[in-house]
Every structure is written in structure tokens, then in C-alpha cells.
C-alpha positions as CSV (number, residue, x, y, z in Angstrom):
1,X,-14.9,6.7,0.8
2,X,-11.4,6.5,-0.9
3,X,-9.5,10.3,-1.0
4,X,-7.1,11.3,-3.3
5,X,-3.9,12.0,-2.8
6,X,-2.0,14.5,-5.2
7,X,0.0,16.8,-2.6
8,X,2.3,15.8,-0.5
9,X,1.2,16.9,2.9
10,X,-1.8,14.8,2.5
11,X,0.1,11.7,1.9
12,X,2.3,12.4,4.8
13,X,-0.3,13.0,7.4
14,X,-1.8,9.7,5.9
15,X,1.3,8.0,6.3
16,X,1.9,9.4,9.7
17,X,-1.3,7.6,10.7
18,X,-0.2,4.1,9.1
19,X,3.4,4.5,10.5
20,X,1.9,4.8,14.3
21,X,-0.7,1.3,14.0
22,X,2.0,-0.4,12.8
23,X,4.5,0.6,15.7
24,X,1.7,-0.5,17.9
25,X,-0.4,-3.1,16.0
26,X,0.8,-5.0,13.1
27,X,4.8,-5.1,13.9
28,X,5.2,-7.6,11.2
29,X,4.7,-4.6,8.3
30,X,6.6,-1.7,10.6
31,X,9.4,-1.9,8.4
32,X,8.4,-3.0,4.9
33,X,5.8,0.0,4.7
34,X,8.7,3.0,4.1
35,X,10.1,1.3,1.0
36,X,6.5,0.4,-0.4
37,X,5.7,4.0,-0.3
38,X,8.8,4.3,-2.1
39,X,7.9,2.0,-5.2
40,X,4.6,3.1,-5.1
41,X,5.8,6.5,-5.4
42,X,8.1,6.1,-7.9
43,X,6.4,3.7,-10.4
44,X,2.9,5.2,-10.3
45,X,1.5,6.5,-13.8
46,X,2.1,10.0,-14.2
47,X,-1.3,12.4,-13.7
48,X,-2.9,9.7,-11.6
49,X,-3.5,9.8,-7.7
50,X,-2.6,7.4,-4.9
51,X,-6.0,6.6,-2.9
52,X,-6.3,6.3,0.4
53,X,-8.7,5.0,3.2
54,X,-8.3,4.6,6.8
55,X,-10.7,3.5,9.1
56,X,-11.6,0.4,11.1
57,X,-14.1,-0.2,8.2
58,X,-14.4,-3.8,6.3
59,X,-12.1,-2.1,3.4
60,X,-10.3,0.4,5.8
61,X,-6.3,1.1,5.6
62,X,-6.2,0.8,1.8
63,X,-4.4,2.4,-0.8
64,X,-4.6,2.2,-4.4
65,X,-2.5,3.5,-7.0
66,X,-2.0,3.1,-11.3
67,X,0.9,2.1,-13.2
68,X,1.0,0.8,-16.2
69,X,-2.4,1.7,-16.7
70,X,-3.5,-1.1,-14.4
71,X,-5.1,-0.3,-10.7
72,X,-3.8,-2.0,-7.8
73,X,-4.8,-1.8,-4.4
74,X,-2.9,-2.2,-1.0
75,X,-4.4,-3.6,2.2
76,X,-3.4,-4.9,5.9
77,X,-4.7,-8.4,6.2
78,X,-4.3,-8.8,10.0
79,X,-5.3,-12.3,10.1
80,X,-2.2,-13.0,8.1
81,X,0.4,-10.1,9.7
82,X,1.0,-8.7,6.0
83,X,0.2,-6.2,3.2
84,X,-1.7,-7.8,0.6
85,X,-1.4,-6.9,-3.1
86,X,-4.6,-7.3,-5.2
87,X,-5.1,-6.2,-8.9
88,X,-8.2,-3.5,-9.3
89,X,-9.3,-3.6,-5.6
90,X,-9.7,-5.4,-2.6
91,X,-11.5,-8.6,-3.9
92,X,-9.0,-8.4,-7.0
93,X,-6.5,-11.2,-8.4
94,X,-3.7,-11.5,-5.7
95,X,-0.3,-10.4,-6.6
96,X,1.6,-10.6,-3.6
97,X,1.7,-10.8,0.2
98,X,4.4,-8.7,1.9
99,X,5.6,-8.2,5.0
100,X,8.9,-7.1,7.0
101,X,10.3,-10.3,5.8
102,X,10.2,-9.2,2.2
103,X,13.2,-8.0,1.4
104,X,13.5,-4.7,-0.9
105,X,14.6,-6.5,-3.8
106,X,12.3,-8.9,-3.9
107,X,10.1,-5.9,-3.6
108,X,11.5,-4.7,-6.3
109,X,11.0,-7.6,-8.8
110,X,6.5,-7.4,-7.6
111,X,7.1,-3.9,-8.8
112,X,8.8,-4.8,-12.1
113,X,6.1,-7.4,-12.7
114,X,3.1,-4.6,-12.0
């Protein structure tokens, strides 16, 4: 079950919890994941909620989050070592694959394009 998130210690403890697997077990998004929080944070719809789920579940470690009016959702694929992008949720159009070789202005353009 997805929880929203609309206060800020509740995205941090999530955060926390996706900060410490990737340390320890998808190095290949350890970095790109503090300025996706960014552009998620900043270029979500105003009175809408981030979405979270954790777990070891088939759609665990998701997020979703509105802008534009448009739903995206956020998952660790660890088959392929990245963060996939998917329009309305996990089974949804892909947008974009990202990892810690995406650099923050290409980052920046997937944003732009949401």
C-alpha cells in the first residue's frame, strides 16, 4: 500500500531508508537519488503528495509524484542497476532509465519534458 507523503519528516525517514540500500545494494543509483529528490521536489504540482512504498514486494521501493497534472512513478529495476521512469505507474509508458551515470542536466531536460 502506497503512503502519502505531505510533511517532511516522513519523506526523510523514507529517504533515510532508500539512502542506506543503495550504499549497500544498488551502488549504481547511490548518487543520482539526492538530485532526483530534488526535481521531484521542486517540479511536483502544488497540493498533491509524493507516494511512497518500500518493501521487498513485486512493486516495492516506488515513489510516485504529479506534475503537470500527469502521474509518474519511480522504481529500482535491479536487473538493470537503474531508476526507471514510467508514466501513471509501474507498468506505464517508459520515460527514462537513470542511474549515477546520468548527469544532472540531463536530469534536468527528463524533468522539462514531464
Amino acid at each position: 500500500m502506497a503512503v502519502s507523503v505531505n510533511e517532511v519528516e516522513v519523506l526523510k525517514e523514507h529517504f533515510l531508508k532508500v539512502v542506506e540500500r543503495s550504499e549497500h545494494l544498488s551502488t549504481n543509483v547511490n548518487e543520482i537519488i539526492y538530485p532526483l529528490l530534488g526535481f521531484i521536489i521542486l517540479t511536483m504540482d502544488e497540493q498533491s503528495d509524493i507516494q511512497v512504498r518500500s518493501g521487498d514486494t513485486e512493486t516495492g521501493n516506488m515513489l510516485w509524484f504529479t506534475t503537470n497534472g500527469k502521474r509518474y512513478a519511480f522504481r529500482y529495476e535491479a536487473d538493470e542497476q537503474s531508476i526507471v521512469i514510467r508514466k501513471g505507474n509501474f507498468t506505464g509508458q517508459l520515460i527514462a532509465k537513470v542511474n549515477n551515470s546520468t548527469s544532472t542536466h540531463d536530469l534536468k531536460i527528463i524533468f522539462n519534458q514531464l
